[in-house]
Backbone as JSON, one array per atom type, in Angstrom:
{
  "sequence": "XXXXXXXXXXXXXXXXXXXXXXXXXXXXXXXXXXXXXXXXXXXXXXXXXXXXXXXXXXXXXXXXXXXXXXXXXXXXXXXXXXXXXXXXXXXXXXXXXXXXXXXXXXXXXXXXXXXXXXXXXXXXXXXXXXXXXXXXXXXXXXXXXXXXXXX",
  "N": [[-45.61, -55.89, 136.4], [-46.84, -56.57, 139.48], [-50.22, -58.73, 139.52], [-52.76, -58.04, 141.44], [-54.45, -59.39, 144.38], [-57.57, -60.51, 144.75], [-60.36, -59.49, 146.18], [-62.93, -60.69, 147.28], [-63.58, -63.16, 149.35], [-64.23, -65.87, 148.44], [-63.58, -65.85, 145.73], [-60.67, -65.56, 146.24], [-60.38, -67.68, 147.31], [-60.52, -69.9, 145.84], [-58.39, -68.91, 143.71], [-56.33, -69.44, 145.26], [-57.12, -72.23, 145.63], [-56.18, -72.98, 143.07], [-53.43, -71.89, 142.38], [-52.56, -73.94, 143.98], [-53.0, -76.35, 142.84], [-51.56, -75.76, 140.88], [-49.26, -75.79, 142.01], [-48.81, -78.13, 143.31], [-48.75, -80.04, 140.46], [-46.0, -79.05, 139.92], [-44.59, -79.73, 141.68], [-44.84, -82.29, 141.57], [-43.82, -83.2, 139.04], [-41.14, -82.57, 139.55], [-40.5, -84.67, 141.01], [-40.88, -87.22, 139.68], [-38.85, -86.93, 138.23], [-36.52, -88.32, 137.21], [-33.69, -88.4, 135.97], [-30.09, -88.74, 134.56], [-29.37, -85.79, 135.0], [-27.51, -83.23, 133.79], [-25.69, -80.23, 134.12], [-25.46, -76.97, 132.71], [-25.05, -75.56, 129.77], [-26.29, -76.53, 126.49], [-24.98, -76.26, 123.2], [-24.78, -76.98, 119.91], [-22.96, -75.18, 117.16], [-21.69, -74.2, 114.34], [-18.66, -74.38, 113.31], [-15.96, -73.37, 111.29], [-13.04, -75.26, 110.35], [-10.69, -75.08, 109.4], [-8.84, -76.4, 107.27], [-7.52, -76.56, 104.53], [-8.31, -77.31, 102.21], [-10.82, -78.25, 102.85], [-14.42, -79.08, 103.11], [-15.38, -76.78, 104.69], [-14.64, -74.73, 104.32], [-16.0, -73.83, 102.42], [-18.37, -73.01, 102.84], [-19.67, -74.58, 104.17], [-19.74, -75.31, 107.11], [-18.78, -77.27, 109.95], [-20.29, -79.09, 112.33], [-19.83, -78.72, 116.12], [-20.38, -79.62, 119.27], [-20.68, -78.06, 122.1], [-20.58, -78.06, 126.02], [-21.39, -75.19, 128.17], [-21.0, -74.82, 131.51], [-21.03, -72.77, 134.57], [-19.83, -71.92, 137.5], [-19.61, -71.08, 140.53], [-19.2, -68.2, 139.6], [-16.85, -68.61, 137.88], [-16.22, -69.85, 134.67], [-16.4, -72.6, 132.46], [-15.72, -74.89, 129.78], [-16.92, -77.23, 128.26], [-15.79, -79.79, 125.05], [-18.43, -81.57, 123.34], [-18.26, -84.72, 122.3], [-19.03, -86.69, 119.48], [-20.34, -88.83, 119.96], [-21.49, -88.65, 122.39], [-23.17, -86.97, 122.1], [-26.07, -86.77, 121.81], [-27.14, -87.89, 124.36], [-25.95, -86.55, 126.1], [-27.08, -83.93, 125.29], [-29.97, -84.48, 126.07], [-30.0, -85.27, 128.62], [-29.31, -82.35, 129.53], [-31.18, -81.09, 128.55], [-33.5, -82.11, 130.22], [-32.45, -81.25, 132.51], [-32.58, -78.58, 132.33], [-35.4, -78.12, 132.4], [-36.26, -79.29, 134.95], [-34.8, -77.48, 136.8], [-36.6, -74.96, 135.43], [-39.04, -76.17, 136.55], [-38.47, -75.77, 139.29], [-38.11, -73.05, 139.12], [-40.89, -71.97, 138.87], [-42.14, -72.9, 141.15], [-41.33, -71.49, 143.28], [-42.3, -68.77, 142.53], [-45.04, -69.74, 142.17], [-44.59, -70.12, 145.26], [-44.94, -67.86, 146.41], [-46.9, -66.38, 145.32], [-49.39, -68.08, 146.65], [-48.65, -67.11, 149.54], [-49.26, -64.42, 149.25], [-51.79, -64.77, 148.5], [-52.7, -66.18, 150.88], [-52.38, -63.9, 152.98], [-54.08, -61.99, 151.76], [-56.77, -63.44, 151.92], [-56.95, -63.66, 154.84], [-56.76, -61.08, 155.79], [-59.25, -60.4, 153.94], [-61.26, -62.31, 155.42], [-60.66, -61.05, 158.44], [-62.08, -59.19, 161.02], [-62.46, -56.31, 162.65], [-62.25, -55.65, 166.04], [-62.82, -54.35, 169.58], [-65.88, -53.18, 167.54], [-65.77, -50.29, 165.17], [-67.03, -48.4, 166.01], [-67.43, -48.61, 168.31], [-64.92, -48.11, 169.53], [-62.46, -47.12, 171.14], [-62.79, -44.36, 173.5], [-66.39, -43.73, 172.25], [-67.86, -44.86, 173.36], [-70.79, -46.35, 174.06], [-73.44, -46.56, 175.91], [-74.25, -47.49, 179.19], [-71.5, -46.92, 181.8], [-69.75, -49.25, 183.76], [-69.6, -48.49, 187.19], [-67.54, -48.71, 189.8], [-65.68, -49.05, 192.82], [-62.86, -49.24, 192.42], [-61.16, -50.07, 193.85], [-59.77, -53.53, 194.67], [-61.42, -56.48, 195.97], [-63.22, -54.98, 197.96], [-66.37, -54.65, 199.1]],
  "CA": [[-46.5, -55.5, 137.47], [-48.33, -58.16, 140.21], [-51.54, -58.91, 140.04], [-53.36, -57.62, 142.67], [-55.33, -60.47, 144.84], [-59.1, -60.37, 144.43], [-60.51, -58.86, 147.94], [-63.71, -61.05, 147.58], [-63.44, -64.44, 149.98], [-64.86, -66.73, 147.42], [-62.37, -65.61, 144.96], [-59.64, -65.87, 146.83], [-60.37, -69.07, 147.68], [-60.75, -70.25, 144.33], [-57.03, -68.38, 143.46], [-55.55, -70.2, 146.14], [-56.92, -73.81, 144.73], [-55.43, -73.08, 141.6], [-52.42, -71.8, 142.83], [-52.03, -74.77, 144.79], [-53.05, -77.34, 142.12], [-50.13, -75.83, 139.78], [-47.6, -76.25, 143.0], [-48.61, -79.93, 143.29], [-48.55, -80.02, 139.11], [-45.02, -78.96, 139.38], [-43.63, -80.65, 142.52], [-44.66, -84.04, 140.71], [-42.88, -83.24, 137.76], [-40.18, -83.01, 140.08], [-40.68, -85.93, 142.02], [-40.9, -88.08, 138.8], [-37.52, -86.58, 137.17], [-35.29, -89.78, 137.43], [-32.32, -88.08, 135.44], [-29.71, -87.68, 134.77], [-29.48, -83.95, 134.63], [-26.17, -82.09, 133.46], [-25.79, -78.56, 134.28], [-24.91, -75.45, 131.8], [-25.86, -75.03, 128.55], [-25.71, -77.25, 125.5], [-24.93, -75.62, 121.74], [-24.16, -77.13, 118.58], [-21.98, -74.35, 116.8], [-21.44, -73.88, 113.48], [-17.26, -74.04, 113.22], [-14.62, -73.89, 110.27], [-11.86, -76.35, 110.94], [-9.21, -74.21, 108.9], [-7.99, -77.0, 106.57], [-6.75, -75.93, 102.94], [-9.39, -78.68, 101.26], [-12.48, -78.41, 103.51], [-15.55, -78.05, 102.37], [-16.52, -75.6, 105.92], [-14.11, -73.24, 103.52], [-16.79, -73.26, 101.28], [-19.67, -72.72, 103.59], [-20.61, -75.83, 105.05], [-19.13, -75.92, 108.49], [-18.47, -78.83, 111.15], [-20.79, -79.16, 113.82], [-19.17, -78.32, 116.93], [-21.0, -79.65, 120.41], [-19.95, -77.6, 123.58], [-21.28, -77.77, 127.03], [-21.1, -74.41, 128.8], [-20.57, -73.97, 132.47], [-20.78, -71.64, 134.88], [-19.65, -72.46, 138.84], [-19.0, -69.81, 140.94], [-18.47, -67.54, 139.11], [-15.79, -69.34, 137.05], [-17.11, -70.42, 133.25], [-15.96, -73.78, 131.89], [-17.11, -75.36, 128.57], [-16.14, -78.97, 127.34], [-16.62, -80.63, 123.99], [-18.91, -82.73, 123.57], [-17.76, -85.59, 121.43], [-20.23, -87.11, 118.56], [-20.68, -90.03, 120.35], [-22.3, -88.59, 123.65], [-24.18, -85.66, 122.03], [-27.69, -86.84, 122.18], [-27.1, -88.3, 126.03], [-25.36, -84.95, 126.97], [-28.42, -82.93, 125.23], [-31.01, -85.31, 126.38], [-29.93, -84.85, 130.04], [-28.97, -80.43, 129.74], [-32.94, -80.57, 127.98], [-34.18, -82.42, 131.29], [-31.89, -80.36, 133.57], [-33.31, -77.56, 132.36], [-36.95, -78.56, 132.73], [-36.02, -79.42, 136.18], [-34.76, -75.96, 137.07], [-37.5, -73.75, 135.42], [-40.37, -76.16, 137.42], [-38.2, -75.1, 140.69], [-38.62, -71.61, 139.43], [-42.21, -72.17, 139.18], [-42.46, -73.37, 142.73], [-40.96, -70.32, 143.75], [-42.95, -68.06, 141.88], [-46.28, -70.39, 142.7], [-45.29, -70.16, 146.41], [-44.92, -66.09, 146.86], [-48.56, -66.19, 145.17], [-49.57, -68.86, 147.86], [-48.58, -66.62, 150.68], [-49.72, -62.99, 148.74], [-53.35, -64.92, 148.45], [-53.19, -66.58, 152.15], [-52.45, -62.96, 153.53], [-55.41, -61.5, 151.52], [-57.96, -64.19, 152.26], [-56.7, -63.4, 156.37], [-57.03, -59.77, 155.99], [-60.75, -60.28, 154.11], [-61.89, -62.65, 156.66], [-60.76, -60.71, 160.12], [-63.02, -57.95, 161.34], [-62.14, -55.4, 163.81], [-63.29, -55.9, 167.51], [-64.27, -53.64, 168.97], [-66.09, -53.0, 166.23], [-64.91, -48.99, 164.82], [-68.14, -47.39, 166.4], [-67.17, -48.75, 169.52], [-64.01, -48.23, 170.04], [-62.2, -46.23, 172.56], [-63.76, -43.44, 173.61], [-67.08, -43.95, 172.0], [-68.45, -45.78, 174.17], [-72.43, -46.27, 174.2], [-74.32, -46.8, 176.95], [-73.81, -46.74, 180.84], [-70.77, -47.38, 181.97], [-69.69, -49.84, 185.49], [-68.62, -47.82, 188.35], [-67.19, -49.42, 191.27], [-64.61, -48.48, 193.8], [-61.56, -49.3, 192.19], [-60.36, -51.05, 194.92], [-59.73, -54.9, 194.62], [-61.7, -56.79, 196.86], [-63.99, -54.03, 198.18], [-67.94, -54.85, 199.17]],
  "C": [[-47.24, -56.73, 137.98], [-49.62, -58.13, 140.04], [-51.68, -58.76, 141.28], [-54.15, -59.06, 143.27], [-56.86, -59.82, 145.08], [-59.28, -59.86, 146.21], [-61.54, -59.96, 148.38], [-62.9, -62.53, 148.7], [-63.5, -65.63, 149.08], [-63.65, -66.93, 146.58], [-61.46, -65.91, 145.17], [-58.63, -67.57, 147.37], [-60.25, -69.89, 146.53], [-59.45, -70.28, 143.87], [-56.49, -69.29, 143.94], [-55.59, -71.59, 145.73], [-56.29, -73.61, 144.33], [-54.36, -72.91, 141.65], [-51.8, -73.18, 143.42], [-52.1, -76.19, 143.94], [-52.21, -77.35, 140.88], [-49.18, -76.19, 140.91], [-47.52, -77.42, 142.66], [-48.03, -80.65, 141.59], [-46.66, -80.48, 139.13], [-43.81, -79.74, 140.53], [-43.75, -82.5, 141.71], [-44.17, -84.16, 140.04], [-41.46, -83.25, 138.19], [-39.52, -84.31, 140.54], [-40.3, -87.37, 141.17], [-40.02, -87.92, 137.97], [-36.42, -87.83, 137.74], [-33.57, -89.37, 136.62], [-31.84, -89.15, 134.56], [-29.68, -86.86, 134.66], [-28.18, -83.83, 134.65], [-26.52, -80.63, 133.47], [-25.37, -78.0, 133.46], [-25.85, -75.75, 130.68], [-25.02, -75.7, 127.36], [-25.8, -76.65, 124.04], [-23.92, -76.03, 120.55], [-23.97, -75.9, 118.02], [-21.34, -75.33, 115.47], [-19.61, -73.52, 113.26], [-16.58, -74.13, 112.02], [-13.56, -74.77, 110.59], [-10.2, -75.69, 110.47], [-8.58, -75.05, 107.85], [-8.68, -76.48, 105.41], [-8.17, -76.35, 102.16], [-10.42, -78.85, 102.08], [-13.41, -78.45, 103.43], [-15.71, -77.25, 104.03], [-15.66, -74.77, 104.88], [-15.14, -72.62, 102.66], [-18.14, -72.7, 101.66], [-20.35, -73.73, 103.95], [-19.46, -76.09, 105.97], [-19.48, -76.46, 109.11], [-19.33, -78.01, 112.35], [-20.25, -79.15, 115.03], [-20.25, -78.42, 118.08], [-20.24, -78.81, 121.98], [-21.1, -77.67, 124.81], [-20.86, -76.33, 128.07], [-21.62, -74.66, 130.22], [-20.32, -73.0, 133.57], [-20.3, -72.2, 136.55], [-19.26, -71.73, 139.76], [-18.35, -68.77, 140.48], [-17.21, -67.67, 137.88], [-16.53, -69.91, 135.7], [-16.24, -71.03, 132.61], [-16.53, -73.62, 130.41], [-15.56, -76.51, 128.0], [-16.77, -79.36, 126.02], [-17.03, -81.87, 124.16], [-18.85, -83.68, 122.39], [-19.09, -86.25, 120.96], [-20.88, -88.2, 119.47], [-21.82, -89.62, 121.73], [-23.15, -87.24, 123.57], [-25.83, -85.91, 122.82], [-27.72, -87.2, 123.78], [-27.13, -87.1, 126.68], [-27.03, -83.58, 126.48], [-29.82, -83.57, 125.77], [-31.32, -84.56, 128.15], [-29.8, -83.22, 130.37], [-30.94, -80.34, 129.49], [-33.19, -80.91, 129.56], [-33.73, -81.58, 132.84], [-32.7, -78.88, 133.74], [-35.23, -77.27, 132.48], [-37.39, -79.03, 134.04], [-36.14, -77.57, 137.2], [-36.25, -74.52, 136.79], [-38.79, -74.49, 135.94], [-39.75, -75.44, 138.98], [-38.21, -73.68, 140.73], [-40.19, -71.43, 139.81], [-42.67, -71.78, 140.53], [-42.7, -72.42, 143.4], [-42.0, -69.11, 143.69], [-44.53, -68.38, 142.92], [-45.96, -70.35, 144.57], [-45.56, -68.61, 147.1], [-46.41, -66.37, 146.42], [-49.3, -67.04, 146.34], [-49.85, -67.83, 148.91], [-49.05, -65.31, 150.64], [-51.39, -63.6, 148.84], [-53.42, -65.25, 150.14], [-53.46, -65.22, 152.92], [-53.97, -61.92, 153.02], [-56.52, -61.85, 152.1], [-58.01, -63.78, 154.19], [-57.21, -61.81, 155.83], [-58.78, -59.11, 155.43], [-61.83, -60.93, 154.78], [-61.76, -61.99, 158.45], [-61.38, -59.32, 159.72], [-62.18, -57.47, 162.28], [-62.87, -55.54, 165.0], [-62.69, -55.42, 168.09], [-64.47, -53.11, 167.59], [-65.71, -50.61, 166.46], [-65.78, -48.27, 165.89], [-68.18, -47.58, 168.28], [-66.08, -48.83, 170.08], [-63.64, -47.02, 171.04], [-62.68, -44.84, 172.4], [-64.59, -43.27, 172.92], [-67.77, -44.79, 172.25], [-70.31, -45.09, 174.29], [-72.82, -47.07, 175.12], [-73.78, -46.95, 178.36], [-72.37, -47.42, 181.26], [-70.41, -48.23, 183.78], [-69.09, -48.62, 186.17], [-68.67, -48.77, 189.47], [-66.05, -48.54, 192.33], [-63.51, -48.01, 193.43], [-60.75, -49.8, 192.52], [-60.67, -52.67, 194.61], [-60.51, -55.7, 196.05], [-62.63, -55.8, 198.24], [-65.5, -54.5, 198.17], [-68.64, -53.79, 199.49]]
}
């Protein structure tokens, strides 16, 4: 469920800083991501290897790096060889710390535009004001001709 936006002005205003001082928060964290980033998903995996004389037969199985994948729809996954683990998880960690500030953003800018529309709707008044609106009219009204240009 959303939070509702505060009705007061003050408040609102206040929301909206804060709102706006996590955007900036998280666009810098963007701004300052130098990479690289790799996409999918990185998981050491627990594998047996199958040989006769192993110890994984015995219950200590081989580390197994994969990178999963996904691209339209289509789902890859490569091993990732001992040598380029930590690089390959280094960069999937920062990829992914990339991605969930651009969710953020997202998130932080619907609240943005849910507070701007509040703060508008508790700063405008109605004019005429209610007690004067159509037909309720107080006090004398002009009469003239009707005619344009008429003395």
């Amino acid at each position: 469920m959303k939070p509702t936006p505060p009705s007061d002005p003050s408040r609102l205003r206040q929301a909206l800083h804060q709102t706006e001082e996590q955007h900036a928060e998280r666009v810098k964290s963007l701004i300052e991501e130098r990479g690289p980033l790799i996409r999918g998903s990185f998981v050491v995996q627990a594998v047996p290897c199958g040989k006769a004389r192993c110890k994984c037969l015995r219950g200590e199985p081989h580390p197994r790096a994969m990178l999963y994948v996904s691209d339209d729809g289509a789902h890859f996954s490569a091993y990732v060889p001992q040598a380029d683990r930590a690089r390959v998880e280094r960069a999937n960690r920062q990829y992914r710390r990339f991605r969930k500030a651009r969710a953020e953003i997202t998130k932080l800018t619907t609240r943005t535009l849910e507070l701007t529309d509040a703060l508008q709707a508790a700063l405008t008044e109605p004019y005429p004001p209610p007690e004067r609106a159509r037909g309720k009219r107080s006090g004398p009204r002009r009469r003239g001709s009707g005619k344009k240009g008429s003395s």
